[in-house]
N, CA, C and O atoms as a GROMACS GRO file, in nm:
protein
  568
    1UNK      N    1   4.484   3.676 -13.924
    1UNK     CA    2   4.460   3.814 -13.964
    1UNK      C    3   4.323   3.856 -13.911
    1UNK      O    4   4.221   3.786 -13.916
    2UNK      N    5   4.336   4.018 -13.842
    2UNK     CA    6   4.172   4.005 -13.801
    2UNK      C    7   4.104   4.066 -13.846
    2UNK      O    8   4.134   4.169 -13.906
    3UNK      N    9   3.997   4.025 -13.831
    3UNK     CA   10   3.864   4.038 -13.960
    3UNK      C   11   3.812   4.185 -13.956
    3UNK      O   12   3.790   4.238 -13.847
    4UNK      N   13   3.786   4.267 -14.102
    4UNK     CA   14   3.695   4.349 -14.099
    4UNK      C   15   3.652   4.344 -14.185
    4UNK      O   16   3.677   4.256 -14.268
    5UNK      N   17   3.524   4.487 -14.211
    5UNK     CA   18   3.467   4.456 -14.335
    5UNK      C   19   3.541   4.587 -14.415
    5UNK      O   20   3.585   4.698 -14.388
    6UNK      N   21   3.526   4.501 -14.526
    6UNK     CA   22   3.529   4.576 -14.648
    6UNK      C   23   3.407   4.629 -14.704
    6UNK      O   24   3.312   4.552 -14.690
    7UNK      N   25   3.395   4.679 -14.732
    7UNK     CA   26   3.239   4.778 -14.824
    7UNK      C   27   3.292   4.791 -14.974
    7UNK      O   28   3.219   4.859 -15.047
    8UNK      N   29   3.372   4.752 -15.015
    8UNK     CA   30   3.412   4.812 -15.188
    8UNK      C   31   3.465   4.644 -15.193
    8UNK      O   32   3.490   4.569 -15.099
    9UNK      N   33   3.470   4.622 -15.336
    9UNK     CA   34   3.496   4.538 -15.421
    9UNK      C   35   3.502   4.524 -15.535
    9UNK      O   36   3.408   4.505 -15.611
   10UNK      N   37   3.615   4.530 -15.561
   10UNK     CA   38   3.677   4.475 -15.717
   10UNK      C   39   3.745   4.380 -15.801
   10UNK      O   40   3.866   4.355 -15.811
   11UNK      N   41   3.647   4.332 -15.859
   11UNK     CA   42   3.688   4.168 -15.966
   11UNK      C   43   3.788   4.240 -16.019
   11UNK      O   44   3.786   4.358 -16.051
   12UNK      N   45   3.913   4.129 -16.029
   12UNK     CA   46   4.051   4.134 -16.128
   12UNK      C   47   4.043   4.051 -16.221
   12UNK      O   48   4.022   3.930 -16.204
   13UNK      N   49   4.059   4.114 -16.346
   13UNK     CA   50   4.040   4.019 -16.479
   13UNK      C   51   4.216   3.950 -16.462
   13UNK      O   52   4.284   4.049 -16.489
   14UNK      N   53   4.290   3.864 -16.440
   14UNK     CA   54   4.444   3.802 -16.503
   14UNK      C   55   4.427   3.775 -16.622
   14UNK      O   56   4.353   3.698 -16.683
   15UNK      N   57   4.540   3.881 -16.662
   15UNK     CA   58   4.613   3.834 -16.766
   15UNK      C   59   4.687   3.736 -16.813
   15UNK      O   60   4.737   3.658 -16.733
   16UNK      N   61   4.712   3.718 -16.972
   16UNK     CA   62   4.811   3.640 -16.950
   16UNK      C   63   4.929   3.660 -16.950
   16UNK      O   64   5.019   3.584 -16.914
   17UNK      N   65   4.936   3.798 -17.002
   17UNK     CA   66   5.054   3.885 -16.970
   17UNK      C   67   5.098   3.909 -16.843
   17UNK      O   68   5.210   3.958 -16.839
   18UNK      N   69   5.042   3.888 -16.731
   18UNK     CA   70   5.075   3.891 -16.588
   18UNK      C   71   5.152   3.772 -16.520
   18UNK      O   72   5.216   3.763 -16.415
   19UNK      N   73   5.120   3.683 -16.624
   19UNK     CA   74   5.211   3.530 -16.570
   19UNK      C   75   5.381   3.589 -16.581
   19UNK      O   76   5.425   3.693 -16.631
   20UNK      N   77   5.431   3.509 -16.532
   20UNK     CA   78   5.582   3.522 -16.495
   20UNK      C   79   5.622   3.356 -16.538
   20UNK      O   80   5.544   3.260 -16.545
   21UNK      N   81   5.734   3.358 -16.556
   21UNK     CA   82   5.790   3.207 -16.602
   21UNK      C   83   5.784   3.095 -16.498
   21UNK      O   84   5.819   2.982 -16.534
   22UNK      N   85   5.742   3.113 -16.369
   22UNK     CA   86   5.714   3.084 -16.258
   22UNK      C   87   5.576   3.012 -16.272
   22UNK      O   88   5.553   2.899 -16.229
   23UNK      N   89   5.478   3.098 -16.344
   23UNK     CA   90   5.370   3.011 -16.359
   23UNK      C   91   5.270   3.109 -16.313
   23UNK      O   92   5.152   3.090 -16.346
   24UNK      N   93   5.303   3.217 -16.238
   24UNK     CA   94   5.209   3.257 -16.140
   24UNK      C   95   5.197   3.429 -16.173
   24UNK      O   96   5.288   3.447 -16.254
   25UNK      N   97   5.146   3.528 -16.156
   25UNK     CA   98   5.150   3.651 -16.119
   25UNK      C   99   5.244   3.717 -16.084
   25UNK      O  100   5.279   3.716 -15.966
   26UNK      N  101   5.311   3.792 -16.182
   26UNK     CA  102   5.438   3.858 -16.107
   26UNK      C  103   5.379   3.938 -16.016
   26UNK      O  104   5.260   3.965 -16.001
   27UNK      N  105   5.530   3.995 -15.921
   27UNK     CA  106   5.520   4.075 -15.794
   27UNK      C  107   5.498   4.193 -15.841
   27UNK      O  108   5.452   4.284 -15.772
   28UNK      N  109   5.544   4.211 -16.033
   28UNK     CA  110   5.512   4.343 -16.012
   28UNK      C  111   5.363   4.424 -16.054
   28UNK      O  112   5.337   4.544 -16.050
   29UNK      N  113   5.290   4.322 -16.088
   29UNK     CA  114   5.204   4.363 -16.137
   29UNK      C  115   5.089   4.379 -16.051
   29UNK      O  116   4.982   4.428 -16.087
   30UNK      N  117   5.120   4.331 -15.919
   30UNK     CA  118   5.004   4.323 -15.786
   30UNK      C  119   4.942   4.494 -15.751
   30UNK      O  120   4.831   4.537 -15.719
   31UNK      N  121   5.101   4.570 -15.779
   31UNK     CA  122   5.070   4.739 -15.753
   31UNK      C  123   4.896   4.802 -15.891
   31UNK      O  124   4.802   4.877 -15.865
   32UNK      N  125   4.931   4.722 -16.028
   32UNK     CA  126   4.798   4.775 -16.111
   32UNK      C  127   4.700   4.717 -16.071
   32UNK      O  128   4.593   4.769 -16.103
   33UNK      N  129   4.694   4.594 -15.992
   33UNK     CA  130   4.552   4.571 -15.933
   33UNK      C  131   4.503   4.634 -15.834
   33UNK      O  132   4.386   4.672 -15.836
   34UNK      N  133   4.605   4.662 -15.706
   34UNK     CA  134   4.519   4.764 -15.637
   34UNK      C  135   4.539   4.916 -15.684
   34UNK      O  136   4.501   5.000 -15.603
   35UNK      N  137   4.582   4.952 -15.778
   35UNK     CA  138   4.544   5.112 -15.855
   35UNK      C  139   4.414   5.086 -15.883
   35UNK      O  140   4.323   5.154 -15.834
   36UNK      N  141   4.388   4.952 -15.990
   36UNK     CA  142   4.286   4.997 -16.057
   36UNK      C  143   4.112   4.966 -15.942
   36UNK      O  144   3.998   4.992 -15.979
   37UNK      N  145   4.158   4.900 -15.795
   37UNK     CA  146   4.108   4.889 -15.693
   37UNK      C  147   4.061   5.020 -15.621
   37UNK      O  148   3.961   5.070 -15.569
   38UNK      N  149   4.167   5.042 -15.643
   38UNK     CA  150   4.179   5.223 -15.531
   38UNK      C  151   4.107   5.303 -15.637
   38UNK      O  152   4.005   5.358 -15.596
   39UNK      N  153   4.133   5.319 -15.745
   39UNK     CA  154   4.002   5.422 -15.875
   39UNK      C  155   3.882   5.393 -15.847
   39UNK      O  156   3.813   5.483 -15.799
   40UNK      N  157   3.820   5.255 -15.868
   40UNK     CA  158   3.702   5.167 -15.846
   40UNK      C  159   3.652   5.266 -15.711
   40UNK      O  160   3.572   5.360 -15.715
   41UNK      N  161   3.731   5.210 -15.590
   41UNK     CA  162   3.649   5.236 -15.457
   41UNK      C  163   3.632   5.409 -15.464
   41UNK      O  164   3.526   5.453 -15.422
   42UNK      N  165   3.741   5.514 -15.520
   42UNK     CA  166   3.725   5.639 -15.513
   42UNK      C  167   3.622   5.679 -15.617
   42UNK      O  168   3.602   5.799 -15.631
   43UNK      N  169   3.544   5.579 -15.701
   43UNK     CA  170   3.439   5.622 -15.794
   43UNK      C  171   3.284   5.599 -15.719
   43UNK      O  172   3.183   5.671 -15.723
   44UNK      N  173   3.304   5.495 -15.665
   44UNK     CA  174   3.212   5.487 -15.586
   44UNK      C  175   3.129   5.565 -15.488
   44UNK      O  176   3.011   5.597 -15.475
   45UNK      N  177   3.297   5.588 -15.397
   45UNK     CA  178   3.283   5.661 -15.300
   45UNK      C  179   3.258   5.791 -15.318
   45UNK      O  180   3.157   5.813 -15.250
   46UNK      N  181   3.295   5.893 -15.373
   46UNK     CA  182   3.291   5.974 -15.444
   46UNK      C  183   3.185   6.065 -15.504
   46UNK      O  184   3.153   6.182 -15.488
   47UNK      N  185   3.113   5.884 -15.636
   47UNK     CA  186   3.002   5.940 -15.699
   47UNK      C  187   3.012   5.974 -15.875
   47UNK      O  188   2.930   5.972 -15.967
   48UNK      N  189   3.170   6.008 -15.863
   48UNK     CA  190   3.217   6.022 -16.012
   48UNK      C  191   3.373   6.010 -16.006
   48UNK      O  192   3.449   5.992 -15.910
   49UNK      N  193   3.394   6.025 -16.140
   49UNK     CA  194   3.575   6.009 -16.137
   49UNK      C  195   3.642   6.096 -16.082
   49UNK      O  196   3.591   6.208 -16.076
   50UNK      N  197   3.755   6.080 -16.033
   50UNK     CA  198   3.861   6.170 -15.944
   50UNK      C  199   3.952   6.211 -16.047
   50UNK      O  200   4.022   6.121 -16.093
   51UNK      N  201   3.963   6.304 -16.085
   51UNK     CA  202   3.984   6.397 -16.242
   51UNK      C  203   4.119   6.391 -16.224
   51UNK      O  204   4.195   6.326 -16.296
   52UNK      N  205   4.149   6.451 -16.137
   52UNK     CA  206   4.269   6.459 -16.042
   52UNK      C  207   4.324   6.633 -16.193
   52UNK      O  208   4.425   6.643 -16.263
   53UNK      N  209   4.221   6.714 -16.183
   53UNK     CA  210   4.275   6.795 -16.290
   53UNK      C  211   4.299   6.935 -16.164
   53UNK      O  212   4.364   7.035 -16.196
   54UNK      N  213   4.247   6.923 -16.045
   54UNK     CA  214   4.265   6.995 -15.914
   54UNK      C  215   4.284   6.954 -15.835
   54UNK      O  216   4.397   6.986 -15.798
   55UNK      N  217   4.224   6.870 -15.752
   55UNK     CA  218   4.239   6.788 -15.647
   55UNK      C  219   4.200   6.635 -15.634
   55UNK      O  220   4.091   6.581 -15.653
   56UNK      N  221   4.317   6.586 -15.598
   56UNK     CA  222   4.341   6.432 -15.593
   56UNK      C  223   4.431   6.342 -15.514
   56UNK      O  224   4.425   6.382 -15.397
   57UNK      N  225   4.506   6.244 -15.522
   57UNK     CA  226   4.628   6.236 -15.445
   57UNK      C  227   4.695   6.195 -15.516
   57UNK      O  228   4.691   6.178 -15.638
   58UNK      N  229   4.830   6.158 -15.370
   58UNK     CA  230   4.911   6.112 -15.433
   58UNK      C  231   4.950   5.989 -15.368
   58UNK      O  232   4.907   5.983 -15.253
   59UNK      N  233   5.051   5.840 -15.422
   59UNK     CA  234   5.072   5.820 -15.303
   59UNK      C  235   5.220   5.784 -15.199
   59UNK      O  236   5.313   5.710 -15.234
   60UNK      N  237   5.211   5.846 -15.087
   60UNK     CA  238   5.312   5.876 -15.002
   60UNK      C  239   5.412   5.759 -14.974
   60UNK      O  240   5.533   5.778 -14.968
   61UNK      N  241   5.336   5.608 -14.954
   61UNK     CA  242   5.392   5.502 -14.872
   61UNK      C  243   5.313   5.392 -14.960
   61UNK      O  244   5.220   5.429 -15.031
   62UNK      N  245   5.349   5.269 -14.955
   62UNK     CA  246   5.284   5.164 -15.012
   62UNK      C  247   5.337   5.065 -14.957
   62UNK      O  248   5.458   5.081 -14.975
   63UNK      N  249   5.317   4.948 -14.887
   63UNK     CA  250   5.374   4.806 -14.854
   63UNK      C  251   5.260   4.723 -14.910
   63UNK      O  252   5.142   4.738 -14.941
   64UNK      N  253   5.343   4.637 -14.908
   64UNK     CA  254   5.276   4.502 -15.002
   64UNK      C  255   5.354   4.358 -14.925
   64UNK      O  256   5.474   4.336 -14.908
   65UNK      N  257   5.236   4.278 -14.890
   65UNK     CA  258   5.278   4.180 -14.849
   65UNK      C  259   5.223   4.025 -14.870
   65UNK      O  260   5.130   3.977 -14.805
   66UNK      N  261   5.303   3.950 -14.980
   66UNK     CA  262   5.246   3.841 -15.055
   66UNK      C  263   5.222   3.686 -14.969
   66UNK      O  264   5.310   3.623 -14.910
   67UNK      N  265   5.108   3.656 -14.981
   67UNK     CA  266   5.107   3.513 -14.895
   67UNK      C  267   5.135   3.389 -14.965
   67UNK      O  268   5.211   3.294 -14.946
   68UNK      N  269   5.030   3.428 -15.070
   68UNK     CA  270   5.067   3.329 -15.170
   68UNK      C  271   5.001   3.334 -15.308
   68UNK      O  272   4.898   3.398 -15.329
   69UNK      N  273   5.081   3.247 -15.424
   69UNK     CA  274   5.111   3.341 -15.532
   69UNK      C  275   4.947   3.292 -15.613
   69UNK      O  276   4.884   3.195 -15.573
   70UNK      N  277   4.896   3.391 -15.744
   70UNK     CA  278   4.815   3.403 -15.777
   70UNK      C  279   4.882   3.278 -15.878
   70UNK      O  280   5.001   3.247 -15.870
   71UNK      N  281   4.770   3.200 -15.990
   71UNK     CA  282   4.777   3.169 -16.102
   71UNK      C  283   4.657   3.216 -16.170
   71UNK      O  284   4.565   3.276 -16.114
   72UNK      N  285   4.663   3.176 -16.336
   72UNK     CA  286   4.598   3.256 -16.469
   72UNK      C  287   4.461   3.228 -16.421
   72UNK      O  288   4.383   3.323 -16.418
   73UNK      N  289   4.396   3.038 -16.360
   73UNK     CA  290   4.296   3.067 -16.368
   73UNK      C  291   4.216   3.072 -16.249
   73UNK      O  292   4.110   3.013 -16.230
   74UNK      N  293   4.292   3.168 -16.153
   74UNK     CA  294   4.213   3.196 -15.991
   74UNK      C  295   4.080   3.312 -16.038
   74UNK      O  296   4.059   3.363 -16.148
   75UNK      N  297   4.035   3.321 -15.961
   75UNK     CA  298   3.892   3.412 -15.968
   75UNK      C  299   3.954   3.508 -15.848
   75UNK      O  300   3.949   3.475 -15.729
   76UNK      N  301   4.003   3.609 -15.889
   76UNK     CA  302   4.039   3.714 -15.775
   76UNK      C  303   3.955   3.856 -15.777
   76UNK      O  304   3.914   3.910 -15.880
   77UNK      N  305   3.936   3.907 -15.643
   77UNK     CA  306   3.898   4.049 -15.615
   77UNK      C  307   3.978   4.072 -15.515
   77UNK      O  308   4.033   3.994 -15.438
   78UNK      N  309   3.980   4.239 -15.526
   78UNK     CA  310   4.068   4.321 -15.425
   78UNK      C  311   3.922   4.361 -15.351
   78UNK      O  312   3.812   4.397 -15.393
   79UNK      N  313   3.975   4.338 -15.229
   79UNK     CA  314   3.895   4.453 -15.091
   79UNK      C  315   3.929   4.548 -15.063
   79UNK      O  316   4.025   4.554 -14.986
   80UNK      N  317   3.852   4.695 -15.122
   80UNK     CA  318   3.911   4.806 -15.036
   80UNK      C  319   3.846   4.871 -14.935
   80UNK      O  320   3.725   4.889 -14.934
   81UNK      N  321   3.932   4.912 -14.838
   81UNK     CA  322   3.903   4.966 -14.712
   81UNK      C  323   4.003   5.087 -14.685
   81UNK      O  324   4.126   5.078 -14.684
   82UNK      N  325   3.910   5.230 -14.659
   82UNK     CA  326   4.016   5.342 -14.575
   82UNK      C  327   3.996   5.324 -14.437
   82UNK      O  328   3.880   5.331 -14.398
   83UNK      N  329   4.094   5.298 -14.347
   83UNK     CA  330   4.098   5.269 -14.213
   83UNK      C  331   4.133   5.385 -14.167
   83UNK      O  332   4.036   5.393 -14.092
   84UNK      N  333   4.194   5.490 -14.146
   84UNK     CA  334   4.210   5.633 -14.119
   84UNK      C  335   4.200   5.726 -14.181
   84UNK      O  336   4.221   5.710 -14.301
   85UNK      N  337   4.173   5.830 -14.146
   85UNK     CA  338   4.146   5.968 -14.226
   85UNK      C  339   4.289   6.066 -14.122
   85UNK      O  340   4.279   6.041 -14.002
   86UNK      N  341   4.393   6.153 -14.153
   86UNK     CA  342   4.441   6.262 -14.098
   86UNK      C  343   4.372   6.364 -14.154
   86UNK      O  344   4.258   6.356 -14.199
   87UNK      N  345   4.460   6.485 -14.149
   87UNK     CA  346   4.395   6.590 -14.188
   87UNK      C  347   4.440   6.598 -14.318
   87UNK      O  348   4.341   6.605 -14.390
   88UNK      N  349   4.577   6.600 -14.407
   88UNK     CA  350   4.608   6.576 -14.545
   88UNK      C  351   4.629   6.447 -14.597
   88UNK      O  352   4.699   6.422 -14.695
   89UNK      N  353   4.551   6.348 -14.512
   89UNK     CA  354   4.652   6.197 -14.573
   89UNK      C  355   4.574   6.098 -14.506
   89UNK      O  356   4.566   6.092 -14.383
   90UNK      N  357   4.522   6.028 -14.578
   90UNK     CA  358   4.436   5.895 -14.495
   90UNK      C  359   4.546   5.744 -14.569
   90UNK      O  360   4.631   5.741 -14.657
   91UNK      N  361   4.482   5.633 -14.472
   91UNK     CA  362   4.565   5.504 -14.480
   91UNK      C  363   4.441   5.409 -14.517
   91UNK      O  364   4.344   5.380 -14.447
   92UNK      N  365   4.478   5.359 -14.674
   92UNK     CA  366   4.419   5.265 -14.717
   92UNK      C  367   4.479   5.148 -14.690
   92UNK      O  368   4.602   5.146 -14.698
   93UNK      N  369   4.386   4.986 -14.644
   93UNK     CA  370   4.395   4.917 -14.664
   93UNK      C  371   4.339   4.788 -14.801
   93UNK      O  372   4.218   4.797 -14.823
   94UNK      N  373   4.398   4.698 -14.871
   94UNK     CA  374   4.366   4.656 -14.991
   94UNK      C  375   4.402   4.470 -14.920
   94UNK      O  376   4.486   4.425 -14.843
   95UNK      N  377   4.313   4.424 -14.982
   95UNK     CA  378   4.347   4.267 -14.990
   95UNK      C  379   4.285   4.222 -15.098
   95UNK      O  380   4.174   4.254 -15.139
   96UNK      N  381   4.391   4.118 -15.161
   96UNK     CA  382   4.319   4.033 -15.285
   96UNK      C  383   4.296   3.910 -15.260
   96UNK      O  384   4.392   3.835 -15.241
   97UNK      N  385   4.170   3.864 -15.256
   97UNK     CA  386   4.113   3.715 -15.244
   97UNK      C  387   4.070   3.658 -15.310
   97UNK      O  388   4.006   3.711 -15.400
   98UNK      N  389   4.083   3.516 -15.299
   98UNK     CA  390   4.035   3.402 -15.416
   98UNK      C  391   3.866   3.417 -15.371
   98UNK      O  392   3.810   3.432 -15.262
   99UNK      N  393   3.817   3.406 -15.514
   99UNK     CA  394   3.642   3.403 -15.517
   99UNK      C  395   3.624   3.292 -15.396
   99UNK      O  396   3.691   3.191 -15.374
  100UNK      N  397   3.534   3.334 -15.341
  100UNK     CA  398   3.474   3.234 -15.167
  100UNK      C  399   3.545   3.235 -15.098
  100UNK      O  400   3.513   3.152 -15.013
  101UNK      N  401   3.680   3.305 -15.063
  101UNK     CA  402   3.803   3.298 -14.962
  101UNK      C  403   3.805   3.439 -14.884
  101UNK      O  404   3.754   3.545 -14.923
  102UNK      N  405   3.861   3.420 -14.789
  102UNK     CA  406   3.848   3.530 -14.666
  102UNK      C  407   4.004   3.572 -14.642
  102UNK      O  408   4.037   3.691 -14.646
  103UNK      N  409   4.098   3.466 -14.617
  103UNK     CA  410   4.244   3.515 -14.630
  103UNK      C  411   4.262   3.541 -14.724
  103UNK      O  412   4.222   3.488 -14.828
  104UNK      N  413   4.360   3.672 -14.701
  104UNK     CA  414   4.422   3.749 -14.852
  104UNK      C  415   4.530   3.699 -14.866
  104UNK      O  416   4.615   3.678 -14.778
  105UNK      N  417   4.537   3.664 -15.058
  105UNK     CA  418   4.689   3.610 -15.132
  105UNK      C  419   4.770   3.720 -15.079
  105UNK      O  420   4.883   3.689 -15.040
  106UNK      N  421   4.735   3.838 -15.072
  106UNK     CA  422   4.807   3.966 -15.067
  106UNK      C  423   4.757   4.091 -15.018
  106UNK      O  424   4.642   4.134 -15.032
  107UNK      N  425   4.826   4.131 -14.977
  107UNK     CA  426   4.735   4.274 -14.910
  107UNK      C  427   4.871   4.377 -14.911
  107UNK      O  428   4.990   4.349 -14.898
  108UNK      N  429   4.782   4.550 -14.941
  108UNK     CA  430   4.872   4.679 -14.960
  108UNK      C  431   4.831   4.720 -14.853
  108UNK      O  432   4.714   4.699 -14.821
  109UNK      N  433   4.923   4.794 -14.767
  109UNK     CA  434   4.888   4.948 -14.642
  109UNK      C  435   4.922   5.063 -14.759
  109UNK      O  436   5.030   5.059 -14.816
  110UNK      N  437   4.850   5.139 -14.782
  110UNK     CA  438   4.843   5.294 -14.840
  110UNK      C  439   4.879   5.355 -14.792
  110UNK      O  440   4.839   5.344 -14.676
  111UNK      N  441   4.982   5.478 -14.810
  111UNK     CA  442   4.937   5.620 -14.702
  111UNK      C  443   4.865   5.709 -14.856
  111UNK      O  444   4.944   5.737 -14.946
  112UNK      N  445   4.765   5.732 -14.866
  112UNK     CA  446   4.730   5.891 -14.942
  112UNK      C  447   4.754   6.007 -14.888
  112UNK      O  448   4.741   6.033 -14.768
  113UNK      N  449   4.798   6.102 -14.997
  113UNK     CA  450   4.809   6.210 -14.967
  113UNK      C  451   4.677   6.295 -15.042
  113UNK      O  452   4.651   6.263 -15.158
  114UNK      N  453   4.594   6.403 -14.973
  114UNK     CA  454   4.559   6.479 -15.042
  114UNK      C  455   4.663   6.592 -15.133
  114UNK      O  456   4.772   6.639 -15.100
  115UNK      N  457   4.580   6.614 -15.260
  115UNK     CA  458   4.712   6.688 -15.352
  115UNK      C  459   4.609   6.772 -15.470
  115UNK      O  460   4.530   6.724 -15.551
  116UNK      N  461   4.647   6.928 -15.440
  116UNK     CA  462   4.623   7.014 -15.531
  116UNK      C  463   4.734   7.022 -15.643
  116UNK      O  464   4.852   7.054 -15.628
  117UNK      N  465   4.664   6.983 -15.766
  117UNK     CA  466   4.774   7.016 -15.878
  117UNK      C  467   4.746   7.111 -15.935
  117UNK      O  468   4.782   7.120 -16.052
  118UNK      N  469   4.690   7.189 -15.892
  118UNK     CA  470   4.717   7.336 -16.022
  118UNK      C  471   4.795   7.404 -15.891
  118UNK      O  472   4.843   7.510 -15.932
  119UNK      N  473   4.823   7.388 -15.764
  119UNK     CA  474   4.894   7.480 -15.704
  119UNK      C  475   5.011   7.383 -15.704
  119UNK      O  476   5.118   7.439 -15.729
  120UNK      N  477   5.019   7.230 -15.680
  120UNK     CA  478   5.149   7.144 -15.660
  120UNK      C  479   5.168   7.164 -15.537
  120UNK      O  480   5.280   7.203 -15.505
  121UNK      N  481   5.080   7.149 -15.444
  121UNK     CA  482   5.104   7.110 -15.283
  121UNK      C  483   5.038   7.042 -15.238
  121UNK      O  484   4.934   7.023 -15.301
  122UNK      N  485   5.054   6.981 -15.128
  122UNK     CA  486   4.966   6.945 -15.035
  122UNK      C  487   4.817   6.990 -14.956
  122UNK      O  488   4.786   7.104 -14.921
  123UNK      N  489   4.760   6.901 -14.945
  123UNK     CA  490   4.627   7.019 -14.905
  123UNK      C  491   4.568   6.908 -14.814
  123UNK      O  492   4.610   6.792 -14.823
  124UNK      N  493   4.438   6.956 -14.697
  124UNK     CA  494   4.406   6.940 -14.615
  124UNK      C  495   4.290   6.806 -14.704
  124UNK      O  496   4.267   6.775 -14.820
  125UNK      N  497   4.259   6.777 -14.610
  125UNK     CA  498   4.145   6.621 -14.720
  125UNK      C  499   4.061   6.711 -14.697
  125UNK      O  500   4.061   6.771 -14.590
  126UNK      N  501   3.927   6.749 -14.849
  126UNK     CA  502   3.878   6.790 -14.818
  126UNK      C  503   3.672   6.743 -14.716
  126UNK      O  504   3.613   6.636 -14.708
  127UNK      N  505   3.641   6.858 -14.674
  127UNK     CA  506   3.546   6.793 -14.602
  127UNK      C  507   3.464   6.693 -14.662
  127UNK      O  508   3.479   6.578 -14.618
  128UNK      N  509   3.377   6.713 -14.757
  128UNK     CA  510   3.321   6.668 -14.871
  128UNK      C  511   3.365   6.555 -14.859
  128UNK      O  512   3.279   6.471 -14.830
  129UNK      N  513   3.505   6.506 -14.875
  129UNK     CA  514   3.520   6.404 -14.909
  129UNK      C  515   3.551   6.323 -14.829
  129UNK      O  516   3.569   6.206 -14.862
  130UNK      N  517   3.569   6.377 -14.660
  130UNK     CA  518   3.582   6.273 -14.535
  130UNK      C  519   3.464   6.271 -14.488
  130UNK      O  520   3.471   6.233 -14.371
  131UNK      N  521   3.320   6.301 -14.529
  131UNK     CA  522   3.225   6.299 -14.494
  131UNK      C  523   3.148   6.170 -14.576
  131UNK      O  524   3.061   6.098 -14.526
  132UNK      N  525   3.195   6.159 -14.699
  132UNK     CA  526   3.177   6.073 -14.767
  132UNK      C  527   3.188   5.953 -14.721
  132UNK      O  528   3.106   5.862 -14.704
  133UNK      N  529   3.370   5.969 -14.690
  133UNK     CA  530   3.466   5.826 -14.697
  133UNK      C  531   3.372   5.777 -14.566
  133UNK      O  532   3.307   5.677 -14.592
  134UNK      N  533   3.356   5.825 -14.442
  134UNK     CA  534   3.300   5.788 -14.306
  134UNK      C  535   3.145   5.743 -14.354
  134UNK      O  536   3.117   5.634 -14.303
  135UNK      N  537   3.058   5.786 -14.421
  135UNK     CA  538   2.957   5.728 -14.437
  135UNK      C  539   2.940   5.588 -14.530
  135UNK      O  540   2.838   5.520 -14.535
  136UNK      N  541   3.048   5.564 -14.592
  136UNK     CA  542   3.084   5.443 -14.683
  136UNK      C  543   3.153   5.377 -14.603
  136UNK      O  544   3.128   5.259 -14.626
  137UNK      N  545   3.218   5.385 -14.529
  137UNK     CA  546   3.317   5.293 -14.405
  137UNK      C  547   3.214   5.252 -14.311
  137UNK      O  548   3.230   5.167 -14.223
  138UNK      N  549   3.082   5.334 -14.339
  138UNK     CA  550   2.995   5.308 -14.185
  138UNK      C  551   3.045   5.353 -14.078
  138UNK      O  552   3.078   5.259 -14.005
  139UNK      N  553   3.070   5.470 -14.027
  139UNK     CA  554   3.173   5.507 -13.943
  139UNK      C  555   3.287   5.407 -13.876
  139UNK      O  556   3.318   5.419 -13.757
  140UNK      N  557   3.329   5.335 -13.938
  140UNK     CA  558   3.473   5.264 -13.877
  140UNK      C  559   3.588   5.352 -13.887
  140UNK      O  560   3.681   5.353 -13.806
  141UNK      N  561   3.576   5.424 -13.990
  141UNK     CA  562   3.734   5.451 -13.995
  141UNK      C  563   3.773   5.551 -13.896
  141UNK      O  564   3.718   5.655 -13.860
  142UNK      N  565   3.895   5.488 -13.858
  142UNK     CA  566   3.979   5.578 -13.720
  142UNK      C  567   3.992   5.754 -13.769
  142UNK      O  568   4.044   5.836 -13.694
   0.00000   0.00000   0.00000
């Protein structure tokens, strides 16, 4: 897998409610770690919470692809990274790694959508906030 950086980071507390009879982390619960990943990095980035009571997103696309499975007492964080910006819709990337590890157990592709909810459409990303995302990416993102 080839290497970039991440600039955001977020410790995952496991549950024990997240175990599966398997022993390990269910599949389905990998989607609330990178939500509560993707909030984290948009607070950051940002500056404050994304209210989402006007403008926020939504999201369009999600893949998820597992390498290998978590147990109760791994030390995990998600890496987040926006790798593109369009004009209504940027593509997050997410990986979750064991504390001191570089390959991800798992990693999400995002598509976001920008999204006005008091009108319920689509809307352009606004500047503000791709001016942001590019100075927190360090200008990497495509």
């Amino acid at each position: 897998m080839n290497m970039m950086n991440f600039y955001h980071t977020t410790p995952v507390q496991i549950r024990f409610n997240d175990i599966d009879l398997a022993k390990h982390v269910n599949n389905s619960i990998y989607p609330q770690y990178f939500d509560l990943a993707r909030l984290g990095y948009f607070d950051e980035v940002f500056g404050e919470f994304l209210g989402f009571e006007d403008t926020g997103t939504v999201i369009a696309s999600i893949k998820i692809d597992f390498f290998h499975p978590i147990v109760l007492t791994d030390k995990v964080f998600v890496k987040t990274k926006v790798i593109s910006l369009g004009n209504k819709s940027f593509e997050m990337l997410q990986h979750i790694v064991q504390q001191g590890e570089t390959e991800p157990l798992a990693t999400a592709d995002t598509i976001m959508v920008c999204f006005n909810y008091t009108r319920n459409e689509t809307q352009e990303i606004p500047d503000e906030w791709r001016k942001k995302i590019c100075n927190f990416e360090k200008g990497e993102t495509g």
